[in-house]
VOGU-3710 file (C-alpha; in Angstrom, 3 decimals, decimal comma):
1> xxxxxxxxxx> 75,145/-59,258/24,117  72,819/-56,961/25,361  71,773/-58,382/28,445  75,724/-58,561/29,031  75,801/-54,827/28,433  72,515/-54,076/31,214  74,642/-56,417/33,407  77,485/-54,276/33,287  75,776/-51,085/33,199  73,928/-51,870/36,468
11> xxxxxxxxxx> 76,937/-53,402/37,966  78,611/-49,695/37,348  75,310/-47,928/38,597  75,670/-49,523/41,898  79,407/-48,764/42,236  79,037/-45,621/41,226  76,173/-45,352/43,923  78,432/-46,262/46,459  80,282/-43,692/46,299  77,998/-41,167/48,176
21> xxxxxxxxxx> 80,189/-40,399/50,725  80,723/-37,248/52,163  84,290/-37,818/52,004  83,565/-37,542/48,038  81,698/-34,331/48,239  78,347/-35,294/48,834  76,345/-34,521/51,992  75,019/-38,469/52,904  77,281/-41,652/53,639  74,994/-44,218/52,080
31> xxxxxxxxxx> 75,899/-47,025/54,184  75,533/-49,575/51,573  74,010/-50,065/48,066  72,775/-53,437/46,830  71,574/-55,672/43,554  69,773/-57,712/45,737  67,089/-56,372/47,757  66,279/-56,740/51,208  63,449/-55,325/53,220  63,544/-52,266/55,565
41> xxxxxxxxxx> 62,195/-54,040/58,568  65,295/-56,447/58,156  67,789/-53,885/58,851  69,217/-52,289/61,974  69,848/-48,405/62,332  73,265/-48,538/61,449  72,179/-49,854/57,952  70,787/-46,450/56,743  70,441/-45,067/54,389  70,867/-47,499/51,821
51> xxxxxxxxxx> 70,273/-48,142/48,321  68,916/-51,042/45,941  69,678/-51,266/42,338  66,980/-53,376/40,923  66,157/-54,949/37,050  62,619/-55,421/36,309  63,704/-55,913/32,696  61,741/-52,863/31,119  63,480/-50,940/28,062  62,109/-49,639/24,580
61> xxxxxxxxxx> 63,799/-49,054/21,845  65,415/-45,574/20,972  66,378/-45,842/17,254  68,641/-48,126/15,355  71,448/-46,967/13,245  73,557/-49,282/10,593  74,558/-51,730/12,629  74,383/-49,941/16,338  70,819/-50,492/18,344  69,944/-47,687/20,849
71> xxxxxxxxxx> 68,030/-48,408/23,931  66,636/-47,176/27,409  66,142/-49,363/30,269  64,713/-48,135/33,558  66,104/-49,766/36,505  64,464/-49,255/40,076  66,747/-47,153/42,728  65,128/-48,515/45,992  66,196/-46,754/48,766  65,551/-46,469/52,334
81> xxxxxxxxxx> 66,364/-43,125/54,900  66,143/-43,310/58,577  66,765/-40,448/60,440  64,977/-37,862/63,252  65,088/-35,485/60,943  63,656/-36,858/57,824  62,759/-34,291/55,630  66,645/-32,873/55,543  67,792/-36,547/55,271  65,755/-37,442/52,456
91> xxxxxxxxxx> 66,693/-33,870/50,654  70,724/-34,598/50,881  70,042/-37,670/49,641  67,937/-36,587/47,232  70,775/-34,116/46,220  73,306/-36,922/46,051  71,631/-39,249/44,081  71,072/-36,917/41,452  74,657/-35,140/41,830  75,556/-38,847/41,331
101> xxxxxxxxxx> 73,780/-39,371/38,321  74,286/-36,991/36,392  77,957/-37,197/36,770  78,503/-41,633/36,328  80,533/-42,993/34,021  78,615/-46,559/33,901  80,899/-47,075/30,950  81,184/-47,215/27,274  77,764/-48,475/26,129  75,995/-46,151/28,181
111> xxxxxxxxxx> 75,441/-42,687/26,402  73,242/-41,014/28,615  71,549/-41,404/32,047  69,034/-39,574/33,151  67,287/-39,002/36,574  63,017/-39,377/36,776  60,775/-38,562/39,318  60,874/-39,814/42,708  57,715/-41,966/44,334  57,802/-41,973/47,621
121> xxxxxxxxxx> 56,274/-45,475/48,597  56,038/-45,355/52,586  56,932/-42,625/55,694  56,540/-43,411/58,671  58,085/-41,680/62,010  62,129/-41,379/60,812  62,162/-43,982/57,981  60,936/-43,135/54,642  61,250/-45,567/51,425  61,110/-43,998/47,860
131> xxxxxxxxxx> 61,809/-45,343/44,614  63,721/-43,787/42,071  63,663/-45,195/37,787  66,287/-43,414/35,874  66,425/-43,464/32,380  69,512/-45,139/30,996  70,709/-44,869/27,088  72,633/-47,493/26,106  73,772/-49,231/22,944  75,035/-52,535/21,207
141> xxxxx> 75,663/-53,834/17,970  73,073/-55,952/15,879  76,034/-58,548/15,615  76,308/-59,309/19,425  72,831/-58,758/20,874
//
């Protein structure tokens, strides 16, 4: 079933998300990553950065094939970075997410995933929020939508 398949997918997104610790390589320790999300001015300091994995449903249709359907959602990569110095922070992080990305395994429906522009949505002293969509390929067949 599709929706089974975005499930999964997004389940393995945020797993994989979690993993952006510098004992893995990467230059941030995201403190915690999330399906459910929670607002900034609900966290303490020792909550930062973090990361949301959100589903607002939106896909199109890549191509169909015999019996295989093609398709690219665009899930929302919330995240929030609080630090004095908030340009570097943001720019590791930045880094990560993308080293991340284009490195996931989000498993065997998933044939491509590609990272889109950032929108920065709110800075403000040492916290800035941005919002990342990346474009995720991903496939199931007609049989078991």
């Amino acid at each position: 079933m599709a929706n089974n398949v975005r499930y999964t997918i997004l389940e393995n997104l945020k797993t994989e998300l979690d993993k952006i610790k510098i004992a893995n390589g990467y230059q941030t320790n995201i403190i915690s990553v999330s399906r459910e999300f929670k607002s900034w001015e609900n966290l303490t300091s020792e909550k930062f950065p973090c990361l949301f994995v959100l589903d607002d449903g939106r896909e199109d249709l890549e191509a169909e094939s015999g019996d295989w359907v093609f398709m690219n959602m665009y899930p929302a990569i919330v995240g929030y970075v609080k630090d004095k110095n908030l340009v570097l922070a943001f720019g590791k992080l930045d880094s990560d997410i993308k080293k991340c990305l284009y490195s996931v395994n989000l498993g065997a429906n998933c044939k491509m995933v590609t990272p889109m522009g950032y929108d920065v949505i709110f800075t403000m002293d040492d916290v800035r929020i941005f919002q990342l969509s990346p474009k995720i390929l991903y496939d199931f067949l007609k049989s078991d939508p």
